[in-house]
DRENDO-1510 file (C-alpha; in Angstrom, 1 decimal, always signed):
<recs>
REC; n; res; u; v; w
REC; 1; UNK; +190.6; +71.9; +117.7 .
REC; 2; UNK; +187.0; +71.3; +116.8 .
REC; 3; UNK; +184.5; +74.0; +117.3 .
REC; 4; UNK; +180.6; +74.2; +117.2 .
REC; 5; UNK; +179.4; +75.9; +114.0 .
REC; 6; UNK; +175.7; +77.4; +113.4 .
REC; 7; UNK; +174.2; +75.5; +110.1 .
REC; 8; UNK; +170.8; +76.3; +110.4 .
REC; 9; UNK; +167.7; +77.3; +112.5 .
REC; 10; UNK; +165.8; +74.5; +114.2 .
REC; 11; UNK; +162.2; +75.9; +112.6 .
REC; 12; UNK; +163.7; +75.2; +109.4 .
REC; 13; UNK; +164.0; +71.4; +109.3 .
REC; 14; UNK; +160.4; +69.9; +110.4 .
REC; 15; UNK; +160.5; +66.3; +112.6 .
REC; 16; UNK; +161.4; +63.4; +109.8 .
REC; 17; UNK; +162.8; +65.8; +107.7 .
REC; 18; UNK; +166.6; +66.1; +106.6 .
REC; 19; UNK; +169.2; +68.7; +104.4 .
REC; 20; UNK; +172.4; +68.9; +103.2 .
REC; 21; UNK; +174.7; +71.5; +105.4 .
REC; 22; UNK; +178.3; +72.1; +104.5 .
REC; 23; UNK; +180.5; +73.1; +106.9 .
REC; 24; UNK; +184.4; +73.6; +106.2 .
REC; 25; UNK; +183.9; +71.6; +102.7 .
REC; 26; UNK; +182.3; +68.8; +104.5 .
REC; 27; UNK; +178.9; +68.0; +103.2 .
REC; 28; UNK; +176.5; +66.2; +105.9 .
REC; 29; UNK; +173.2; +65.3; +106.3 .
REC; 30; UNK; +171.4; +67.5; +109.2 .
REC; 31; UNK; +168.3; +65.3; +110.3 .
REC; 32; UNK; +165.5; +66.0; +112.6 .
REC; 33; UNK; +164.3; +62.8; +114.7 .
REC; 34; UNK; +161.3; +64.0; +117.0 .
REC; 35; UNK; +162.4; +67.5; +117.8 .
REC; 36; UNK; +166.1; +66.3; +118.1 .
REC; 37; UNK; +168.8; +67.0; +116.2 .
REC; 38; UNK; +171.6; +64.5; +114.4 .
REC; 39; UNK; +174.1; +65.2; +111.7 .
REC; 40; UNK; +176.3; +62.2; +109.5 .
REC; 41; UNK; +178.2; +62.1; +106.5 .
REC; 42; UNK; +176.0; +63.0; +103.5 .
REC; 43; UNK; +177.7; +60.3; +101.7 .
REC; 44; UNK; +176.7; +56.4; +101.7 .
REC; 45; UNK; +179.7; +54.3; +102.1 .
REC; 46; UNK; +178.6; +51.7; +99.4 .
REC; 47; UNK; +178.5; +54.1; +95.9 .
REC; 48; UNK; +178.5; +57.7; +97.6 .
REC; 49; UNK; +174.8; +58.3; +97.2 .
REC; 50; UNK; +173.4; +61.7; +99.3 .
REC; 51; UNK; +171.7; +60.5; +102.9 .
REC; 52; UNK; +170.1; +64.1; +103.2 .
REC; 53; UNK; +168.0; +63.0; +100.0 .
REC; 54; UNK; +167.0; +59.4; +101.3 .
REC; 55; UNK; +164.0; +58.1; +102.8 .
REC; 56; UNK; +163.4; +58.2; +106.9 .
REC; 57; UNK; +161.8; +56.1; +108.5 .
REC; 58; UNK; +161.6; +56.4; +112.7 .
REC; 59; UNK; +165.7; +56.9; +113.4 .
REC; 60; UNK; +166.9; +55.2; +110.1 .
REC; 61; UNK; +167.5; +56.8; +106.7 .
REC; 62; UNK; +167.5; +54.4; +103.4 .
REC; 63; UNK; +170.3; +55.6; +100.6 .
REC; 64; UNK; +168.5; +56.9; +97.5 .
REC; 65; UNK; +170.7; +55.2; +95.0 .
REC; 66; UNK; +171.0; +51.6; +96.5 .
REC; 67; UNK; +168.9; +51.1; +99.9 .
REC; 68; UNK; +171.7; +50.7; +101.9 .
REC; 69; UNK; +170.2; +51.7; +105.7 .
REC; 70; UNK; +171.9; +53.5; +108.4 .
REC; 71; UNK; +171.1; +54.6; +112.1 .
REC; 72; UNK; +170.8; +58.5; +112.7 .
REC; 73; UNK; +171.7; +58.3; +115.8 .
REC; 74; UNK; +174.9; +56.2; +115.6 .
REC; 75; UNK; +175.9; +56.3; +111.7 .
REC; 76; UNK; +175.8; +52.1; +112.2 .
REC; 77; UNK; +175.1; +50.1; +108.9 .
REC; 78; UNK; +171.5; +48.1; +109.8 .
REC; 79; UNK; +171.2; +46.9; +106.1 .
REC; 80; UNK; +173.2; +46.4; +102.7 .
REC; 81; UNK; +174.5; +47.0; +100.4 .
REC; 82; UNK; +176.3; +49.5; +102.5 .
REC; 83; UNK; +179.6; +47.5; +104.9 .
REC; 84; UNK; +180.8; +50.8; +106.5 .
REC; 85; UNK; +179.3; +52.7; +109.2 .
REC; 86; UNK; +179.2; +56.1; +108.8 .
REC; 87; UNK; +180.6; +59.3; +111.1 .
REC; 88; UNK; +178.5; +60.9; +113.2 .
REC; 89; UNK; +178.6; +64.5; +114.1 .
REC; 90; UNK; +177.8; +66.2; +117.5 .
REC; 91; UNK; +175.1; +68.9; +117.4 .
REC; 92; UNK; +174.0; +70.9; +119.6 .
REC; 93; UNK; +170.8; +73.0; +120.0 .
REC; 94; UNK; +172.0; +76.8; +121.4 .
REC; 95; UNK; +168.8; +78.3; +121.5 .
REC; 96; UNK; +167.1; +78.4; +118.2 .
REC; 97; UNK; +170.6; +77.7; +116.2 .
REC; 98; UNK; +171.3; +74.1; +115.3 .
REC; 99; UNK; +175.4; +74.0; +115.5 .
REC; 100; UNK; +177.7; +71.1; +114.6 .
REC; 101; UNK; +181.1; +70.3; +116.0 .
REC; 102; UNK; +183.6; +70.2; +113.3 .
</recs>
């Protein structure tokens, strides 16, 4: 059954700013979009680059390795050479903890 998990505090990650959490041996990319809170894979589905390290723009994050574009919301592919969406997370904002369901 999945469970929310604590991964950080929400004055640690600054609006337009992202990490790398792992939770359970899943890496993901924590992202903070205007004061709210989204997680996704941390892994591009073209070559495997890390989303926590690309650039943000608004709700979209461009892979670092190839400039393949996803939706932080959604996980949806808006540009090449990426094909695959990738899997969002819910999160969850318990007070000052930022917690993912896993």
């Amino acid at each position: 059954m999945a469970e929310f998990l604590k991964v950080a505090k929400a004055d640690e990650l600054s609006p337009g700013q992202a990490r790398r959490v792992e939770v359970h041996g899943k890496r993901l990319a924590l992202f903070n979009i205007d004061g709210n809170f989204y997680a996704l894979e941390d892994t591009c589905t073209h070559k495997g680059g890390p989303l926590s390290l690309g650039t943000i723009a608004g709700d979209q994050v461009t892979c670092p390795w190839h400039g393949a574009k996803f939706n932080i919301r959604t996980g949806e592919v808006l540009g090449p050479p990426a094909r695959q969406d990738i899997g969002p997370y819910n999160v969850r904002l318990t007070g000052t903890d930022i917690e993912i369901q896993v």
